[in-house]
C-alpha positions as CSV (number, residue, x, y, z in Angstrom):
1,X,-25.6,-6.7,-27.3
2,X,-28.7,-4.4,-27.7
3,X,-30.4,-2.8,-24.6
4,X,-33.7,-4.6,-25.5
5,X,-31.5,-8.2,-25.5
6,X,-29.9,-7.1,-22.3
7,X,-33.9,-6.4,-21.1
8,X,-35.0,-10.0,-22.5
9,X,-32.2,-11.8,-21.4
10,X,-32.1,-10.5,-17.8
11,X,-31.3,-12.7,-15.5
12,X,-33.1,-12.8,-12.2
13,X,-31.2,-14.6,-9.7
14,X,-28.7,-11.7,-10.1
15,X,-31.4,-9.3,-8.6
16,X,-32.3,-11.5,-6.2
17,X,-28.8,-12.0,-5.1
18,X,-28.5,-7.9,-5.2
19,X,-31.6,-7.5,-3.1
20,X,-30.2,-9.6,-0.8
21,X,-27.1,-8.2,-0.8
22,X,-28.7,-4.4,0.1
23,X,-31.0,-5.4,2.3
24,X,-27.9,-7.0,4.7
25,X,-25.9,-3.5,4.0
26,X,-29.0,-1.4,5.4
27,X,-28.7,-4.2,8.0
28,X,-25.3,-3.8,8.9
29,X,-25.3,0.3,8.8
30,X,-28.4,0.1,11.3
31,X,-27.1,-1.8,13.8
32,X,-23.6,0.0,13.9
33,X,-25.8,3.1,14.0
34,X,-27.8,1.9,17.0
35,X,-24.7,0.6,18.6
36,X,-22.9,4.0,18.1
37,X,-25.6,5.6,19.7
38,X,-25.7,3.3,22.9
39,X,-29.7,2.5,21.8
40,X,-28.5,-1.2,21.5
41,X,-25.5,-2.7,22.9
42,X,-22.5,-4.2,21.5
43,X,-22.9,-7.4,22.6
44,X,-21.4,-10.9,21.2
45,X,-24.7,-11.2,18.9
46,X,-23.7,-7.9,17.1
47,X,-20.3,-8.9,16.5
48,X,-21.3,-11.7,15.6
49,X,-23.9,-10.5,13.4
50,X,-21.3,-7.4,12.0
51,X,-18.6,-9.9,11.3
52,X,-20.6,-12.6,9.8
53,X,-22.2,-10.0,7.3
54,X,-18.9,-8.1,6.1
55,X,-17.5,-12.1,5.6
56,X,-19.6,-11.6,1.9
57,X,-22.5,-9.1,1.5
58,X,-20.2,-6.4,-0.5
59,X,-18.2,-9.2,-2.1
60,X,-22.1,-11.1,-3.5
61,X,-21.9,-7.4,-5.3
62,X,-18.5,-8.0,-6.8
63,X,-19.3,-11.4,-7.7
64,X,-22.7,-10.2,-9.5
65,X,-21.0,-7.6,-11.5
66,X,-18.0,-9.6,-12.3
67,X,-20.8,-12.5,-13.6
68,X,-22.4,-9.4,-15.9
69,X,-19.2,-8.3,-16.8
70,X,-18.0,-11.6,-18.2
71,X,-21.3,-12.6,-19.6
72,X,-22.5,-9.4,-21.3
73,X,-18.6,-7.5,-22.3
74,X,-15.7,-8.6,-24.4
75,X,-12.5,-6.6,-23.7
76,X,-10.0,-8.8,-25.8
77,X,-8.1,-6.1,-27.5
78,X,-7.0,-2.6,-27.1
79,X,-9.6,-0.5,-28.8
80,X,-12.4,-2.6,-27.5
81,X,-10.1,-1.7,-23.4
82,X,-10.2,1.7,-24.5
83,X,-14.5,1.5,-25.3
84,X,-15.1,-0.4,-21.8
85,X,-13.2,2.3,-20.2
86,X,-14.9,4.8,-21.5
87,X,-18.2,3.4,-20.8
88,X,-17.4,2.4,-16.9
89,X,-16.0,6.3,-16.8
90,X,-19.2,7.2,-17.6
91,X,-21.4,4.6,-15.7
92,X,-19.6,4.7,-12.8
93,X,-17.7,7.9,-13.0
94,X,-20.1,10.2,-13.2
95,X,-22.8,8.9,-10.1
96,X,-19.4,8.4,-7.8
97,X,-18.3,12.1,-8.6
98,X,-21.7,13.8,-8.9
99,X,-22.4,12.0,-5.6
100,X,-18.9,12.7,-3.8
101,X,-19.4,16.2,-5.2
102,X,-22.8,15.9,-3.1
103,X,-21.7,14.4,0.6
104,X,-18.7,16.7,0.4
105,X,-20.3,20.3,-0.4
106,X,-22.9,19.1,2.6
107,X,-20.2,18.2,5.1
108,X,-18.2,21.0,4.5
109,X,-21.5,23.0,4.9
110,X,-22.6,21.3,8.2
111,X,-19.1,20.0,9.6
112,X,-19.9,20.8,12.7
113,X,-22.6,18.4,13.2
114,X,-21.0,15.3,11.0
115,X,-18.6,12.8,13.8
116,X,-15.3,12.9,11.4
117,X,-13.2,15.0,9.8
118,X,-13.6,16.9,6.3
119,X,-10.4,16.5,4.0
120,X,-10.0,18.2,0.5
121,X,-12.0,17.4,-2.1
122,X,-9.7,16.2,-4.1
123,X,-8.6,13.7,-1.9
124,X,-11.6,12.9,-1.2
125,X,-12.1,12.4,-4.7
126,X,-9.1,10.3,-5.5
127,X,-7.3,9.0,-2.8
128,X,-9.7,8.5,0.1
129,X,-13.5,7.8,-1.6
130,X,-16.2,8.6,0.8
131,X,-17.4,5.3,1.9
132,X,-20.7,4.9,0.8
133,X,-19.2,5.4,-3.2
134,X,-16.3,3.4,-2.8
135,X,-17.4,0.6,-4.5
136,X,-18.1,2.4,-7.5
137,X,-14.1,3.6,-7.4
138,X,-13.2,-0.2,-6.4
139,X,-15.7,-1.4,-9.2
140,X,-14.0,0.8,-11.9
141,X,-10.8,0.0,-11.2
142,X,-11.4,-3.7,-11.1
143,X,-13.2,-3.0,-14.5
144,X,-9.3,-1.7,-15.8
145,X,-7.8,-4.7,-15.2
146,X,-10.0,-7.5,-15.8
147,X,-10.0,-9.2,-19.2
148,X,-13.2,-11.1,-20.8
149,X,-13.0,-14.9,-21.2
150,X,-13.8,-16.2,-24.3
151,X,-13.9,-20.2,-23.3
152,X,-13.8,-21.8,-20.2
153,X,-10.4,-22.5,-20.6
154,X,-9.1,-19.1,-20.7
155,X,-12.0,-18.3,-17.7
156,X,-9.9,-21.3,-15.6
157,X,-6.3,-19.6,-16.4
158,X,-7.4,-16.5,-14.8
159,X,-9.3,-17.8,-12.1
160,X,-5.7,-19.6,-11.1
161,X,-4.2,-16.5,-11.7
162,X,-6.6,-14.7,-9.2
163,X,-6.4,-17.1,-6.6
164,X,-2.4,-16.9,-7.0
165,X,-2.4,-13.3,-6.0
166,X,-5.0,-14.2,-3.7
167,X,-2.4,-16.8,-1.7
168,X,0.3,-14.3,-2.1
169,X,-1.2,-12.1,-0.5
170,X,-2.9,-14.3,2.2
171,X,0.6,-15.8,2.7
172,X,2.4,-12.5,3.5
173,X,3.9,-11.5,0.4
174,X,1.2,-8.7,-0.4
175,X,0.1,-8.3,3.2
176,X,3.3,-6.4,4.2
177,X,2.4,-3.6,1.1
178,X,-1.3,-3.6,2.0
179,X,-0.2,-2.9,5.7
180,X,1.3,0.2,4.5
181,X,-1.1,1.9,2.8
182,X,-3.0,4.3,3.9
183,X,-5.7,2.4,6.4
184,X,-8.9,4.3,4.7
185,X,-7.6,3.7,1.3
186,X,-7.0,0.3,2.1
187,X,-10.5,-0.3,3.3
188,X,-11.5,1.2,0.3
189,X,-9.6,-1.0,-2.1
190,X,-10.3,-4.2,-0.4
191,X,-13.8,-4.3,-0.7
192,X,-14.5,-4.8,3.3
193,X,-12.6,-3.9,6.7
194,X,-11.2,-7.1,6.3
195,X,-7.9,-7.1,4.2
196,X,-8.2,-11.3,3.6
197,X,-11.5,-11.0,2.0
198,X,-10.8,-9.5,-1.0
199,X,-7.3,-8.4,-3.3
């Protein structure tokens, strides 16, 4: 598809929905701030309010970009896996590791004002993403293994297979293996600090 069919055909509920989406994150990062900093108490509102918001706003981002994904790419062989991958590397590889590269360098340069701990970069990098990029990581990754649809039919095969892995995991086949894993990496793969919400 061209960039000025992608233009004309945009749709606008997605924005909408992405709008939303942000404005409960800046939400949510606020009021932890505030908590964090005794200026507001924790009190059952916030928890509340905390819990109710992790329950979907990062996921109404994975469901927007899984909609574009399906609806504007067609990964149904192997050279047209390797193409997608090399143009998620680039849209999403190079903001996540220019912007790691970033909020690294400046914690290592003021570390002793920052509440947590510096690791390597590379780690930081690849095996524990700092959290405001991890979605980017999570996003590419998910980009790897997902397939296009080409009919509904093929569109309902895999939304069985997701929800499969999804009760799998839900029933305690997978939760003993995510358990294990490192708990920041986990949080990172999961899309939210709750391992049910997401595979």
């Amino acid at each position: 598809m061209s960039e000025k069919t992608a233009v004309r055909t945009r749709e606008k509920w997605v924005d909408d929905v992405k709008v939303i989406a942000c404005i409960l994150v800046v939400l949510g990062h606020f009021f932890q701030s505030m908590t964090k900093a005794s200026i507001l108490p924790e009190n059952d509102l916030y928890e509340w309010f905390e819990t109710t918001i992790y329950y979907f706003h990062v996921p109404l981002f994975f469901i927007c970009s899984g909609y574009l994904y399906q609806k504007y790419s067609k990964v149904n062989g192997v050279s047209s896996w390797c193409k997608n991958v090399a143009k998620k590397a680039l849209a999403l590889g190079v903001p996540y590791v220019t912007f790691t590269t970033a909020t690294w360098v400046l914690k290592k340069l003021f570390s002793g004002s920052i509440n947590g701990r510096v690791g390597g970069f590379i780690d930081t990098l690849i095996f524990e993403p700092a959290v405001p990029y991890w979605y980017l990581y999570a996003l590419f990754f998910i980009f790897l293994v997902t397939p296009t649809f080409n009919s509904v039919k093929a569109a309902a095969v895999g939304l069985v297979v997701a929800l499969a892995a999804k009760g799998l995991i839900l029933t305690g086949g997978g939760v003993r293996r995510l358990r294990s894993i490192n708990s920041s990496l986990k949080r990172n793969l999961v899309c939210a600090r709750y391992e049910h919400l997401c595979i």
